[in-house]
C-alpha atoms as one frame of an Amber mdcrd trajectory, in Angstrom:
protein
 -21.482 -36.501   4.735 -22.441 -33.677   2.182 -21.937 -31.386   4.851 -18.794
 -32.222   6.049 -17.554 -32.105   2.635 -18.966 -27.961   2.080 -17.158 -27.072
   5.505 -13.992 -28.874   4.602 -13.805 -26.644   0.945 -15.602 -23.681   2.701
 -12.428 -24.062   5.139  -9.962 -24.193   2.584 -11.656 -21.222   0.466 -11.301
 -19.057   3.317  -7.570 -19.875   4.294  -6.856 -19.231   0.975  -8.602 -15.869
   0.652  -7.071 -14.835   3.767  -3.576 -14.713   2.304  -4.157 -11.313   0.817
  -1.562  -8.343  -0.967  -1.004  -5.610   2.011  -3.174  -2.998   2.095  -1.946
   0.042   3.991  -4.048  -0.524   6.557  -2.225  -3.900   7.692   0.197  -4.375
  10.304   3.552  -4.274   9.462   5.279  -7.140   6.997   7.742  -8.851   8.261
  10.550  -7.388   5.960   9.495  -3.921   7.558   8.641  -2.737   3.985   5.161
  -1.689   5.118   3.813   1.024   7.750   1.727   0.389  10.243  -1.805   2.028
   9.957  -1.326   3.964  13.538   1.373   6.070  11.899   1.117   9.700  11.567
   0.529  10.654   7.941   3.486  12.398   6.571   6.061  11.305   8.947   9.201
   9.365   8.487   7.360   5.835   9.888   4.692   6.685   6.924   6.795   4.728
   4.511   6.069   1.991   1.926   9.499   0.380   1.554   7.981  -1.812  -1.564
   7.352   1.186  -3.514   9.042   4.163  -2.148   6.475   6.521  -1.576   4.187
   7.418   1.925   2.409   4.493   3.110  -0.944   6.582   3.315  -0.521   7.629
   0.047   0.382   4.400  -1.854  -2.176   2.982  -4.429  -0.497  -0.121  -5.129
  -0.490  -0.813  -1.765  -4.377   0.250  -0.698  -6.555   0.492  -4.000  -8.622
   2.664  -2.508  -6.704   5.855  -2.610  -6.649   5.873  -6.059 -10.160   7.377
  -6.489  -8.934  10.850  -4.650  -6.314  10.746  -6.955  -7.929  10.248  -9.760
 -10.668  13.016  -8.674  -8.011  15.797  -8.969  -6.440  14.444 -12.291  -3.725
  13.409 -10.904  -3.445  10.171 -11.899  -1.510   7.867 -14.977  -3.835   5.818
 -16.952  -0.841   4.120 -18.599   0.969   3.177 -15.372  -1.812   3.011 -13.102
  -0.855   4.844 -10.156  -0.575   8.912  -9.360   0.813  10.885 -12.221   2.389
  12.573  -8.974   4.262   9.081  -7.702   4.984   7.957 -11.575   8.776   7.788
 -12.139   8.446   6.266 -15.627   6.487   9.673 -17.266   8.560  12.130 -14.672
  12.106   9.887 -14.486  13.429  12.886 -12.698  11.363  13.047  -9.978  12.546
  12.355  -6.071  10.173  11.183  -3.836  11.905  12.016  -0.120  11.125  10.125
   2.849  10.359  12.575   5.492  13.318  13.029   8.389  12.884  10.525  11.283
  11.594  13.069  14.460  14.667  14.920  16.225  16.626  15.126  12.915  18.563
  11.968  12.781  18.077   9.049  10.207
């Protein structure tokens, strides 16, 4: 009975740990917020919709970007994310979705 009793919480543990945050390298959400890892870096389907900045180059999204950031100083300790992508230290900056392929949007 002691068995049955580990695979029933072992069970639950792992349904529950497999409700992660997206990563960037995750299929798209639902909402469409999120790219698709087969995207081509840099182009207009390299998106994250959540935080407005490319998909292969978000840190909130996939945690482990932020070391290459943080290797060539670019990178807010305060905000946690690239000093590059920060809009509360640099309110004027624009980050611009690249053009969708063949010019239209």
């Amino acid at each position: 009975m002691k068995h049955v009793s580990c695979l029933i919480i072992c069970a639950s543990l792992a349904l529950a740990c497999s409700k992660k945050e997206p990563t960037g390298t995750a299929a798209p959400e639902p909402s469409g917020k999120h790219a698709s890892a087969e995207v081509k870096p840099g182009s207009y389907d390299d998106w994250c919709g959540e935080h407005e900045v490319p998909e292969s180059q978000c840190t909130q999204c996939n945690a482990s970007l932020s070391a290459a950031f943080k290797a060539t100083g670019d990178w807010c300790k305060e905000h946690g994310l690239p000093e590059s992508q920060c809009k509360k230290c640099n309110p004027g900056l624009k980050i611009v979705r690249p053009p969708k392929a063949g010019g239209g949007q």
